[in-house]
C-alpha positions, -999 to 999 in steps of 0.1 A, spaced: 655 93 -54 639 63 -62 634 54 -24 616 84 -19 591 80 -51 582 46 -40 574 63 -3 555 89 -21 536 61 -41 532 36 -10 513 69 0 490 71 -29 485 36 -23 471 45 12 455 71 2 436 54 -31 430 16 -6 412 45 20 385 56 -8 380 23 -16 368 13 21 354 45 20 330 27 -8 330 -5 4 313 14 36 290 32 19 277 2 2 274 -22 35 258 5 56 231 11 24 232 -29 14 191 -28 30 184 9 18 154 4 -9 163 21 -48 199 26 -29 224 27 -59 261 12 -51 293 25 -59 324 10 -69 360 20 -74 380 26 -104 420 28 -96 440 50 -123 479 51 -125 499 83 -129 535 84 -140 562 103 -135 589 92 -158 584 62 -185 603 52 -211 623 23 -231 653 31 -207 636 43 -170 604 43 -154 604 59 -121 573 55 -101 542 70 -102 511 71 -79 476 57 -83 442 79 -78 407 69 -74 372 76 -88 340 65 -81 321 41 -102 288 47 -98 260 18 -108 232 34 -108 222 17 -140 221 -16 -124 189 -36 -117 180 -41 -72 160 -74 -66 123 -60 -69 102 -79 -37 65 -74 -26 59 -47 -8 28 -46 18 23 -11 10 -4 -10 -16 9 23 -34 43 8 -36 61 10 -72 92 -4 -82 107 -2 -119 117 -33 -137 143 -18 -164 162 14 -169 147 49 -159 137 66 -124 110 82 -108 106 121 -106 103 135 -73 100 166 -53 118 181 -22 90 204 2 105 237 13 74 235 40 40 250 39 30 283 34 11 309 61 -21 293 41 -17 258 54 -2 241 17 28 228 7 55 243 -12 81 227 -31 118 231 -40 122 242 -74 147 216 -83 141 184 -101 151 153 -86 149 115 -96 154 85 -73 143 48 -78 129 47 -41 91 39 -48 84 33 -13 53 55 -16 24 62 12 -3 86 8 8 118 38 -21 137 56 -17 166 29 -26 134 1 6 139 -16 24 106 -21 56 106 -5 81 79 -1 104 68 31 132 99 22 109 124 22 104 129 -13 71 138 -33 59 117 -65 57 136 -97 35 126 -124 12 139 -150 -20 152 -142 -53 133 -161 -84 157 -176 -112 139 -156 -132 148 -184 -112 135 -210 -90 110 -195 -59 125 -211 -26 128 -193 -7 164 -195 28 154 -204 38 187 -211 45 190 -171 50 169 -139 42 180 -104 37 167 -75 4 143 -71 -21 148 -44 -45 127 -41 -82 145 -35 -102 131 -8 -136 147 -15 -167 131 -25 -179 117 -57 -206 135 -73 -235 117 -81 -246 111 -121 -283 112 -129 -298 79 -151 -294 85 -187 -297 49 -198 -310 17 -193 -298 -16 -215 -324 -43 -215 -314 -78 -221 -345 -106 -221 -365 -131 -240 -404 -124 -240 -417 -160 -243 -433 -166 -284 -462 -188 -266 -470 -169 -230 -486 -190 -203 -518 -187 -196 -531 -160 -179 -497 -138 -186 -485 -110 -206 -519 -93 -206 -520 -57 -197 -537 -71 -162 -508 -96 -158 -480 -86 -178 -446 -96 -176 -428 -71 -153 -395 -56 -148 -378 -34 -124 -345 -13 -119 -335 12 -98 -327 50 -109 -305 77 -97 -320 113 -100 -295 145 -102 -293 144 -63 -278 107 -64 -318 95 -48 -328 62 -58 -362 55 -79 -376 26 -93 -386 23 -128 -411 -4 -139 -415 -22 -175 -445 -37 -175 -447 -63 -209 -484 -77 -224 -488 -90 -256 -519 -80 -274 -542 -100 -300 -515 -98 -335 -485 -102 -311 -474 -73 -309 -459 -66 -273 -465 -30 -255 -441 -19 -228 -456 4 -204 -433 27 -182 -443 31 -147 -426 55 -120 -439 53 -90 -419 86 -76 -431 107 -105 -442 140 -89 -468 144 -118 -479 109 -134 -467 76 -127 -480 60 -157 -458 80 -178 -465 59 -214 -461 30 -234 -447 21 -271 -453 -10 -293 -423 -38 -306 -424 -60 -330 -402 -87 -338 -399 -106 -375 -413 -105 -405 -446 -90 -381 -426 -54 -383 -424 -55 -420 -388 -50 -415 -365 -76 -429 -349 -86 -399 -345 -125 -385 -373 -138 -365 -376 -130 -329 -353 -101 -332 -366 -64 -332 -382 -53 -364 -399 -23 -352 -407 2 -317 -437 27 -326 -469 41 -312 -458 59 -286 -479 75 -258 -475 96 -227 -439 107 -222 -425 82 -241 -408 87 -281 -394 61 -303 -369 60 -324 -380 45 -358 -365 13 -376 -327 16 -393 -311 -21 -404 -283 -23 -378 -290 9 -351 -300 6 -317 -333 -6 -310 -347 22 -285 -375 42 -267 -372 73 -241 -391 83 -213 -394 116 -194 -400 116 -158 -396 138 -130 -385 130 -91 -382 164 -79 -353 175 -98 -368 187 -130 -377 167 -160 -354 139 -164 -350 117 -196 -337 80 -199 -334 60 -231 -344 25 -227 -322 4 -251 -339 -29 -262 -306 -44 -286 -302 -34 -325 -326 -39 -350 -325 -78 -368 -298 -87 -340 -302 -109 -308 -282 -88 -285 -308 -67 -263 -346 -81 -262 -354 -114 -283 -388 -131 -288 -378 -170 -288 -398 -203 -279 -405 -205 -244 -438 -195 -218 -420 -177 -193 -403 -143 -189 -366 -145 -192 -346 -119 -181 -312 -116 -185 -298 -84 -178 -310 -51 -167 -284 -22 -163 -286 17 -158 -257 43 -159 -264 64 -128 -245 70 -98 -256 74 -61 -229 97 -45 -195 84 -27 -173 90 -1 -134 88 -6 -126 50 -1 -91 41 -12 -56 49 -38 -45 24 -62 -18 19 -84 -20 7 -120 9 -10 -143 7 17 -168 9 44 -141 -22 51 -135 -33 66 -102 -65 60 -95 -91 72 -66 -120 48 -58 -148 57 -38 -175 36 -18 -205 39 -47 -181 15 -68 -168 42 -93 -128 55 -97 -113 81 -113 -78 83 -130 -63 115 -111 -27 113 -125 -2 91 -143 32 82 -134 60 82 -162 96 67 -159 119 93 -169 152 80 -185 187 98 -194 215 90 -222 240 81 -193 223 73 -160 254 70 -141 270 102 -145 239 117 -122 248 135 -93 243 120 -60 216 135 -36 204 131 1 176 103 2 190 77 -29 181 109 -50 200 121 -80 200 157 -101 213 160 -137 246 171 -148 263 181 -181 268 144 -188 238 129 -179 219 144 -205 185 155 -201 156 138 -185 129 123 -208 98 115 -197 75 85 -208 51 64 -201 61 30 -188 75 5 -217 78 31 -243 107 47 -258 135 25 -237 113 32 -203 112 2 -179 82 -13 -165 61 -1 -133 53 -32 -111 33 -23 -84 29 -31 -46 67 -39 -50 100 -17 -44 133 -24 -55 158 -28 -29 191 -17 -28 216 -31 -57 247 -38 -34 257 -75 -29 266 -80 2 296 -108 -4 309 -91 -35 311 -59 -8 335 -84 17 354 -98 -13 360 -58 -23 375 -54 15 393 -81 16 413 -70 -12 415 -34 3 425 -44 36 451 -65 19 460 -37 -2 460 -13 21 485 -38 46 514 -42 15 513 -5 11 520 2 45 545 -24 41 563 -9 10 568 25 33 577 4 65 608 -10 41 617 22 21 624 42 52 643 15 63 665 14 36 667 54 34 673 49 76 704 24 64 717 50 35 720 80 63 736 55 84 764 47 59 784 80 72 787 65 108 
């Protein structure tokens, strides 16, 4: 009996050294698969009878050991929407079923999660990477900025234009000189100024602030716009600076912006609030209105009044936006997805969370390094990159596969080894059983 249990065993042997090559395989064939998880093999014994006085033998049966929890080597990637996570958690992706008779893409109902970040932008602007599959994330209010968590789906990546924005706002940073040079800052030769303006079409104006300084040194800012459909010369206000305004602010800081003509209003003096003016003017589009922001009342952060003869300017900036065309997809460390366009401004379309699970390796394997959820798994939690136990997002980098490559031969050696003494053990038991039968003869 006991010749025939240690055949039946040798058999088990076989059998349990197979699934382990079977492993081994899988692993070699994958080792340059990128966010390819290995598996390993966990041999468990079986008995038949055991006890102080016998033990007859058993046989041994495999399971897989999957590692799905353990860290690839992240490398650069020269894709630019590559992403590759740097801790525990995975990406969510989606499967297409195809399109639909109107041209768009449809998608498999089923959740899946997969550390392959391989990602390129596809004609349809989804971001797909190298298995097929379709980046989830969270959509972003482009009003707002606020990322939906309450849902992912797939990203797609809009390729329209960039509306223009119309000026609101102009920030004026300068010194006008306490001791003008002769001949300057006069309302014939005043110190001048100029920025360009974008109108509710995205069309460029100019805008002129033309400085003088009149007789108790008080300065006047006129407002020229040339492209004004109506009046050019659309008004002027007075600043003070010091003790002049009757304000106690420092001197050569604004004190006080009044006597306004034309189009133009002032706001009046309030210790520590913005030092402004607005103009209306009109291109074409309808009346348009831009505050002119000179600094804060009694501080030296917009337009000063310091020691000096010339005109110093030091910063002139405006809020409109000339429309764009669709330039390019980037990736952000935080998730972020962001589309830039060719008039220099980007918008946040989506963000991309790392979704995590209470035991990682009980996933079930999928076509394309993908995984779905089972019973003891637990469910998938979604957050935002180094929060709640959520790894890091690096980007133009993918992780590649976590299989080491001479561990993997060690592993065979052993198997084949194995493998060879099992075959052995049945070679010799049916010898022996061969030399029992022949005891008759």
């Amino acid at each position: 009996m006991s010749l025939f249990g240690a055949m039946d065993t040798a058999i088990s042997g076989l059998n349990a050294q197979s699934a382990a090559f079977s492993n081994i395989g899988d692993n070699v064939a994958n080792s340059q698969t990128v966010g390819f998880k290995g598996v390993d093999t966990s041999f468990i014994d079986y008995l038949t009878t055991s006890t102080a006085s016998q033990n007859d033998s058993g046989a041994v049966a495999t399971r897989p050991q999957y590692q799905n929890n353990v860290q690839g080597t992240i490398s650069q990637s020269s894709d630019p929407l590559a992403l590759a996570i740097a801790g525990q958690g995975f990406f969510a992706v989606s499967q297409s079923n195809g399109t639909n008779s109107a041209g768009q893409t449809t998608f498999n109902q089923q959740q899946y999660y997969t550390r392959t970040g391989d990602f390129q932008m596809n004609s349809a602007g989804y971001l797909v990477n190298s298995a097929g599959e379709y980046l989830n994330g969270w959509t972003v209010d482009p009003a707002t900025g606020v990322a939906n968590q309450n849902a992912l789906t797939p990203i797609q990546v809009n390729q329209t234009s960039d509306n223009p924005v119309a000026t609101t706002s102009l920030d004026l940073s300068a010194n006008l000189p306490a001791t003008p040079g002769a001949g300057t800052a006069t309302a014939t030769s005043p110190l001048s100024s100029q920025i360009n303006v974008y109108d509710a079409l995205g069309t460029m104006h100019t805008i002129q602030l033309n400085w003088s300084q009149n007789a108790t040194g008080d300065w006047t800012v006129n407002v020229v716009s040339p492209n004004d459909i109506s009046n050019p010369a659309l008004g002027s206000a007075e600043v003070q600076f010091g003790s002049a305004s009757g304000n106690p602010v420092p001197e050569g800081t604004p004190g006080n912006v009044f006597n306004a003509t034309g189009s133009v209003t002032t706001t009046g003096y309030s210790a520590g609030n913005p030092a402004t003016l607005s103009f209306t003017t009109n291109f074409g589009s309808g009346p348009q209105t831009i505050n002119l922001n000179i600094g804060t009342y009694g501080q030296s952060n917009g337009v000063t009044q310091y020691a000096g003869t010339t005109y110093s300017l030091l910063g002139l900036t405006q809020n409109g936006v000339p429309p764009g065309s669709f330039s390019s997809v980037s990736t952000q460390s935080n998730g972020n997805i962001t589309v830039n366009y060719n008039n220099g401004q980007s918008r946040v379309i989506a963000q991309v969370p790392i979704v995590t699970f209470n035991d990682p390796n009980s996933l079930q394997r999928q076509n394309g390094q993908a995984f779905t959820t089972t019973a003891n798994s637990g469910n998938p939690t979604a957050d935002a990159a180094n929060t709640n136990g959520a790894g890091s997002l690096v980007t133009g980098s993918v992780e590649s596969s976590n299989v080491d490559i001479a561990t993997e031969f060690s592993k065979l050696i052993v198997a084949q080894e194995a493998y060879s003494a099992n075959t052995k053990m049945i070679t010799t038991a049916s010898q022996l059983v061969q030399q029992t039968i022949d005891m008759k003869q």
